[in-house]
DRENFI-463424 format. One line per 2 residues: number of its first residue (from 1); their letters; for each residue y, x, z of C-alpha. Coordinates in steps of 0.25 Angstrom, whole numbers, plus 2048, in hexadecimal, padded with zeros to 3 digits. Layout:
REM DRENFI-463424
NUM	a	Y:X:Z; ... .
//
This chain:
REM DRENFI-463424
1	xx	83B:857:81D; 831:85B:826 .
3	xx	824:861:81E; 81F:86A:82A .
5	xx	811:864:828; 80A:86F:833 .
7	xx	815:867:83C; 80B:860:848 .
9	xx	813:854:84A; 810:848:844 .
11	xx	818:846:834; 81F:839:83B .
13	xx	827:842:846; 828:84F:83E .
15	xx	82D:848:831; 83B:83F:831 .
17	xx	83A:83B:822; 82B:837:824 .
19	xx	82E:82F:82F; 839:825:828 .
21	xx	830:825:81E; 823:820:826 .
23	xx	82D:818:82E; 832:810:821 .
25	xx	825:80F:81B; 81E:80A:828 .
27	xx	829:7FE:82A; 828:7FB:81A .
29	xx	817:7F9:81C; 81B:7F1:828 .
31	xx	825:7E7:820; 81B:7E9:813 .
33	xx	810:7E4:81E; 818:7D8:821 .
35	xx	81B:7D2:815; 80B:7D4:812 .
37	xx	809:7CA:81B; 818:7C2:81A .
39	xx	818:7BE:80C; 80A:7BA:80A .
41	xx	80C:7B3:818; 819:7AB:811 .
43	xx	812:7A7:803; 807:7A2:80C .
45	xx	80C:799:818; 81A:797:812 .
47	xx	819:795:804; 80B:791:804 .
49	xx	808:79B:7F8; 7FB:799:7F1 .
51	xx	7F0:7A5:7F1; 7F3:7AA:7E4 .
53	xx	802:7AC:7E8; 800:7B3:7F4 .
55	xx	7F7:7BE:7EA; 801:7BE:7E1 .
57	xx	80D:7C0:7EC; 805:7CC:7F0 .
59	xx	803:7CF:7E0; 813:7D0:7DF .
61	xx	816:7DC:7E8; 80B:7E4:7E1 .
63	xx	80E:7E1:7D3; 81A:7EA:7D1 .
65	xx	812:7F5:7D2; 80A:7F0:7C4 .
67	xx	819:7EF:7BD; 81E:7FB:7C2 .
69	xx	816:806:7CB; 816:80F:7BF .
71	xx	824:80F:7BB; 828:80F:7CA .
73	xx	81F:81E:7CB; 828:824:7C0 .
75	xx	836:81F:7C5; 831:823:7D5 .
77	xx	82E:833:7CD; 83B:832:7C8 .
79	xx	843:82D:7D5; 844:834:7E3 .
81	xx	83B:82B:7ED; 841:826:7F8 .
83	xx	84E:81F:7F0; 842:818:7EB .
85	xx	83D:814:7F6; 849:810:7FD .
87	xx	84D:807:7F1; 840:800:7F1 .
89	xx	841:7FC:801; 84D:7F5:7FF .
91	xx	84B:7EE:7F4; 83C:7E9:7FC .
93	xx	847:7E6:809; 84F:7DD:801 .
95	xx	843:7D5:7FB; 83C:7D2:806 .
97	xx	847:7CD:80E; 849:7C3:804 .
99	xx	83D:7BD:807; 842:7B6:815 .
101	xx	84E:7B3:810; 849:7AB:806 .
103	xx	840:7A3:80F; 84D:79E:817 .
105	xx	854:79C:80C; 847:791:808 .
107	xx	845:79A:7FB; 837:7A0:7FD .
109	xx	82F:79F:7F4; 822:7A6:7EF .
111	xx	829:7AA:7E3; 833:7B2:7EA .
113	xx	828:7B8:7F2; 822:7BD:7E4 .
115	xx	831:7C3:7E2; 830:7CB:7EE .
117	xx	823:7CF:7ED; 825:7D2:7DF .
119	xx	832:7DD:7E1; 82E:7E0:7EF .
121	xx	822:7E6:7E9; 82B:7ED:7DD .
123	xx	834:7F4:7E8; 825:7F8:7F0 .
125	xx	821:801:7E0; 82D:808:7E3 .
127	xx	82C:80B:7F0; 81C:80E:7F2 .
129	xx	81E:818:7E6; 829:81F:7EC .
131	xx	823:81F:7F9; 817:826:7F3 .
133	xx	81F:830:7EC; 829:831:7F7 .
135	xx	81E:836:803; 819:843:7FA .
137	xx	829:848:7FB; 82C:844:80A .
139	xx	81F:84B:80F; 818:859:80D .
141	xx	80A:859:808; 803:85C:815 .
143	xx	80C:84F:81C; 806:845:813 .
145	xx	7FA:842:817; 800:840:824 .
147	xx	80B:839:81E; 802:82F:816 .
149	xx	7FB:82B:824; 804:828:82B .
151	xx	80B:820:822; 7FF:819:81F .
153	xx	7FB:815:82C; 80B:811:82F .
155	xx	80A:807:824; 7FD:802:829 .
157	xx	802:7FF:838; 810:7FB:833 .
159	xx	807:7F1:829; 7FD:7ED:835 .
161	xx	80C:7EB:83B; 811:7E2:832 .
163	xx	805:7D9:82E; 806:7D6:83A .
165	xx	814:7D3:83D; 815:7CD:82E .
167	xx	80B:7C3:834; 811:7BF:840 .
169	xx	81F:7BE:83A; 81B:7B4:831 .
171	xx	815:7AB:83C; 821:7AD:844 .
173	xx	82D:7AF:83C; 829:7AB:82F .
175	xx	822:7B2:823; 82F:7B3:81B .
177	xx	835:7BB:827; 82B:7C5:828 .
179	xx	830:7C9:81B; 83D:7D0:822 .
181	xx	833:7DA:82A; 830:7E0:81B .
183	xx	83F:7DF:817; 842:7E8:824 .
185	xx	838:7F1:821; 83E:7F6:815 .
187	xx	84B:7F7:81E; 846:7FF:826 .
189	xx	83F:808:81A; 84B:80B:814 .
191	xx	852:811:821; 846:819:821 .
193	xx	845:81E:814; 853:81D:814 .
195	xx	855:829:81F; 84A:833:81A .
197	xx	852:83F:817; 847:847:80D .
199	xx	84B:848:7FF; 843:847:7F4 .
201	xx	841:851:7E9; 847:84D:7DD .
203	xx	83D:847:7D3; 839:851:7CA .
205	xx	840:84E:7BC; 835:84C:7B0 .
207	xx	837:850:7A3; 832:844:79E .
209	xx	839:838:7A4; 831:82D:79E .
211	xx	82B:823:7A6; 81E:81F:79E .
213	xx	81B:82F:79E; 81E:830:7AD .
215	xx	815:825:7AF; 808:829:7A6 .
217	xx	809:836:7AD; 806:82F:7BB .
219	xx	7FC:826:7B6; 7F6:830:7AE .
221	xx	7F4:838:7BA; 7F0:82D:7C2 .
223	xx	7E5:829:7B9; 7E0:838:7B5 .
225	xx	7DE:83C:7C4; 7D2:837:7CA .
227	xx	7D7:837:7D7; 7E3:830:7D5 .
229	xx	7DC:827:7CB; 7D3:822:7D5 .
231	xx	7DC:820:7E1; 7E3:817:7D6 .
233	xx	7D8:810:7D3; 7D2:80D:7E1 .
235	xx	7E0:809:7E6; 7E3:7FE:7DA .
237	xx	7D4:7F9:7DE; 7D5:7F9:7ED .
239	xx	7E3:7F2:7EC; 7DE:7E8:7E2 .
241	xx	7D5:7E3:7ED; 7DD:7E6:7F9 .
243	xx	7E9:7DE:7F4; 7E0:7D2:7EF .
245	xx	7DA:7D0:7FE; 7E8:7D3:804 .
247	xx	7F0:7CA:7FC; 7E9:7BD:800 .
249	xx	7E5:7C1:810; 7EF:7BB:816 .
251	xx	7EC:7AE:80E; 7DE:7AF:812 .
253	xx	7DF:7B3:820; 7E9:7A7:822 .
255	xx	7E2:79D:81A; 7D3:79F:818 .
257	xx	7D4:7A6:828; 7DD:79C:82E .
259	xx	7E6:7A8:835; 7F5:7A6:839 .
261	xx	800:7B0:832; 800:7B9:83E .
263	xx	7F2:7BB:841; 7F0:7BE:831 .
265	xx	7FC:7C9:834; 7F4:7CD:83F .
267	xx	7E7:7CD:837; 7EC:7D5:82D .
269	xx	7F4:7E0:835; 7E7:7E2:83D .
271	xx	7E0:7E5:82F; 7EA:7EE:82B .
273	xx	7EA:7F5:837; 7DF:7FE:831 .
275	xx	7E9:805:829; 7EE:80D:835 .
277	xx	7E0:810:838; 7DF:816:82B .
279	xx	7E9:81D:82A; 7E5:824:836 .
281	xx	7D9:82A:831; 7DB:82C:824 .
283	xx	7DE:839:825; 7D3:83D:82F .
285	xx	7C8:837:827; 7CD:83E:81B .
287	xx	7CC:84B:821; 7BE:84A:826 .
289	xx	7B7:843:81B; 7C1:846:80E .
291	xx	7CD:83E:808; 7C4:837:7FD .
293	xx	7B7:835:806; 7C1:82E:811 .
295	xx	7C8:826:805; 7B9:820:802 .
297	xx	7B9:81C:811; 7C4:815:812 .
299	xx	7C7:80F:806; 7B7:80A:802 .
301	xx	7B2:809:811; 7BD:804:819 .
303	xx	7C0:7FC:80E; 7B4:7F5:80D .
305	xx	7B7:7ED:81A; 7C0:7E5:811 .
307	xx	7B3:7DB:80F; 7B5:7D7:81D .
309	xx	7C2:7D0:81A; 7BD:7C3:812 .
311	xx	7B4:7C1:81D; 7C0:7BD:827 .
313	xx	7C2:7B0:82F; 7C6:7A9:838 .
315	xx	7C6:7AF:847; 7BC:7BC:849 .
317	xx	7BB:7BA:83B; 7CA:7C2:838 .
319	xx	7C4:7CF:83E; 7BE:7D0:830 .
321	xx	7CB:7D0:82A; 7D0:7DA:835 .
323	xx	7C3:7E1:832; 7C4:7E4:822 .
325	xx	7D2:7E4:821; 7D4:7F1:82C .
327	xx	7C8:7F7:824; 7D1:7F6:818 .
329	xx	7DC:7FC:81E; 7D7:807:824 .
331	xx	7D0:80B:817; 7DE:809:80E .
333	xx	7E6:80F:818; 7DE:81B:81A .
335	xx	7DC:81D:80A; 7EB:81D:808 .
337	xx	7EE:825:811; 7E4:82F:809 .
339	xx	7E7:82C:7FB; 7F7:82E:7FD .
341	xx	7F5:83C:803; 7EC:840:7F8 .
343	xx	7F6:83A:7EB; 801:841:7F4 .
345	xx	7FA:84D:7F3; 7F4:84C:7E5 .
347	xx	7FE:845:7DD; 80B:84E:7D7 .
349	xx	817:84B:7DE; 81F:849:7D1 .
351	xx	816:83E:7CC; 812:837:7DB .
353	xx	81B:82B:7D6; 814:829:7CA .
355	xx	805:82A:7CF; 809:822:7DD .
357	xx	80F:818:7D4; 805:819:7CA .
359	xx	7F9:818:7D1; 801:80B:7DA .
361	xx	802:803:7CE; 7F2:802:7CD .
363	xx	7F0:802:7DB; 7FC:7F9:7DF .
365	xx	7FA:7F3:7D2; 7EE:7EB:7D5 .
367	xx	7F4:7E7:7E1; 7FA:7DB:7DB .
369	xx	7ED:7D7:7D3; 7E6:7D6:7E0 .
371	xx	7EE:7CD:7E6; 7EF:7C3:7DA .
373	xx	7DF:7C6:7D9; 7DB:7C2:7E8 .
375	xx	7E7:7B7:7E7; 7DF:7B1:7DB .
377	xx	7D1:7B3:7E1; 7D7:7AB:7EE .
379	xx	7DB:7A0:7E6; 7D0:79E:7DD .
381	xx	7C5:7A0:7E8; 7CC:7A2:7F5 .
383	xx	7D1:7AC:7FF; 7C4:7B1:804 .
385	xx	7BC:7B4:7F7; 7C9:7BA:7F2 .
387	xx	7C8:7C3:800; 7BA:7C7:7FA .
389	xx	7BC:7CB:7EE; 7CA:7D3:7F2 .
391	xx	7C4:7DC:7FE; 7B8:7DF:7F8 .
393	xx	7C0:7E5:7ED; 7C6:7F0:7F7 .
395	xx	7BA:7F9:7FB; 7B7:7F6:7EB .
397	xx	7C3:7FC:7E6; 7BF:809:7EF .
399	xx	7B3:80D:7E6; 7BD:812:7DC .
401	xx	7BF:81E:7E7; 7B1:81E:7EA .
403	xx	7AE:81E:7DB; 7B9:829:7D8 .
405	xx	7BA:837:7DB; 7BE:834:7E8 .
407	xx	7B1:82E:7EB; 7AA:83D:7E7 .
409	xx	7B3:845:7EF; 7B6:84A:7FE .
411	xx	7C6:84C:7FC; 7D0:848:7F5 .
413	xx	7DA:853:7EE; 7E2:85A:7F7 .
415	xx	7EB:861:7ED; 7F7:85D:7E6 .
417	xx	7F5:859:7D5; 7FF:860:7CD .
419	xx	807:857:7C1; 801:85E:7B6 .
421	xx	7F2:861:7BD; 7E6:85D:7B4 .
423	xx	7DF:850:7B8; 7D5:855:7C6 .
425	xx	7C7:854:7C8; 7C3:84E:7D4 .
427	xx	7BF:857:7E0; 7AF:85A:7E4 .
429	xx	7AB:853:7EE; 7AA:85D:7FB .
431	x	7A1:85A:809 .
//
């Protein structure tokens, strides 16, 4: 492993392990990208799914994390990372490609969608909290902010990538084939992972092996510090609302817009384009203006082009869509790629699993609620009010940072936390 962080080159040529694993996580976001589009695609135009089914199809892949993100921290701790991951892909490989295979068997059904979704979204708890742990050990301190970016901005063009494709696949092939782009993405992430040759360090072995103790030590830490409290916070608001108007644009943009499935493939990858714009300049707004100033820009004022996307309609009418949802991705994109080099840096090594996982069970945790909220709002007063209330719910959620001691400071902490640190008081603000 290479951790020569003076080294000039970019981390993609200098660093072999890094490279399989942005190579593998670039083709699952462009297989998880598909299926965005793929499975509500098939609940709509093949089984003629009802509004509130389509929410509560996207509720199914986020509600594991409710069940079991905390448990999952604590056994991710315990195990080394990247068996973890390697038995989560396959197990997403198998479910998705049951999906055709059903459709020409004649036994498709939204109920077997709900399955998927439902154990999909198990196998994801795994993975996306031993990916978070995993990255920490594979890459030096100094590498990580670069790390972050790059994998950020990879998951954005691969998803621009394959909202697109996942568009057009349905209108050519079929929804139900474009499930088997997703199944062969996990393929190809288990060669990757498969071929990294870095070794973890052994977990370090507690003294106290209890799982309710392991927990509450997470979440204690997680609801005593106020920056990791208040990045908790903002991201369970801001997902609340970003899955409420997600779940039911496809349904809107097809039935209240009159769009075909490939021009709302096309639609929706333009949107999402923004992501590799933000991950482009997180780091050099950042620098100039501070970590926490530049999280208030992205995530309230970019954000706030969200409004525009209610306001979309049939011919020039869609740039408002292409409008508010590239805002949104710039802003998001560019805030994650901040927030996971500070919690990289801040958090202890040895208890990473536990406050990823931790902190995912709120923010991922509202993600199912959103989408039966907006499917429930769709039904009872239609797609468009529904759209209103959802996006204007996302540069909301981002006064809990303006609110916070985030809001009061230039820079977020640079220095690692140790386990047994007391509780930090927020840095002064600095010009």
């Amino acid at each position: 492993m290479n951790r020569d962080a003076a080294a000039p080159r970019s981390l993609l040529r200098r660093h072999r392990d890094f490279r399989l694993f942005w190579c593998g996580e670039t083709a699952g976001k462009f297989g998880s990208s598909v299926t965005g589009v793929a499975m509500p695609l098939i609940a709509v135009s093949e089984l003629h799914a009802s509004t509130f089914e389509i929410g509560l199809l996207s509720a199914a892949a986020w509600a594991p994390w409710l069940v079991m993100g905390l448990p999952v921290g604590v056994w991710v701790d315990r195990l080394r990372r990247r068996p973890v991951m390697l038995a989560a892909a396959a197990v997403s490989l198998a479910l998705f490609a049951v999906v055709p295979v059903a459709g020409w068997a004649g036994r498709l059904s939204v109920g077997l969608l709900l399955a998927v979704a439902l154990l999909s979204g198990t196998a994801a708890v795994f993975f996306q909290t031993a990916y978070t742990a995993y990255l920490p050990e594979l890459l030096s301190p100094a590498d990580q902010p670069e790390g972050n970016a790059k994998l950020h901005g990879s998951a954005s063009a691969a998803q621009i990538a394959g909202l697109g494709s996942g568009g057009l696949i349905a209108q050519l092939a079929g929804a139900a084939n474009g499930m088997f782009a997703n199944a062969a993405t996990f393929l190809v992430s288990l060669l990757c992972l498969g071929r990294i040759r870095h070794r973890e360090t052994p977990p370090r072995p507690a003294a106290d092996r209890s799982l309710r103790r392991e927990v509450g030590e997470g979440l204690r830490l997680l609801a005593g510090d106020p920056w990791l409290r208040t990045f908790t916070l903002f991201a369970g608001a801001s997902n609340l609302a970003l899955m409420g108007y997600q779940s039911i644009q496809v349904a809107f943009l097809v039935r209240e817009v009159g769009l075909a499935p490939g021009t709302v493939g096309g639609l929706i990858a333009t949107a999402g384009s923004g992501g590799v714009l933000g991950a482009f300049v997180a780091r050099r707004v950042a620098a100039r203006i501070g970590t926490a100033r530049a999280m208030i820009l992205f995530e309230l004022g970019l954000s706030s082009l969200a409004l525009l996307i209610p306001l979309t309609g049939p011919g020039a009418g869609v740039l408002c869509y292409a409008a508010g949802g590239f805002g949104i991705s710039v802003g998001v994109v560019a805030g994650n790629v901040i927030k996971s080099s500070f919690q990289q840096r801040y958090c202890p090594p040895e208890l990473l699993g536990r406050i990823s996982a931790g902190g995912a069970v709120l923010s991922y945790g509202t993600i199912p609620l959103g989408a039966l909220l907006a499917g429930a709002l769709g039904t009872a007063i239609g797609l468009r009010p529904a759209l209103w209330i959802t996006t204007a719910g996302v540069p909301l959620a981002a006064l809990v940072l303006l609110l916070s001691p985030i809001g009061r400071t230039r820079d977020l902490p640079t220095t690692p936390r140790p386990a047994d640190a007391p509780l930090p008081a927020p840095e002064p603000a600095t010009t």
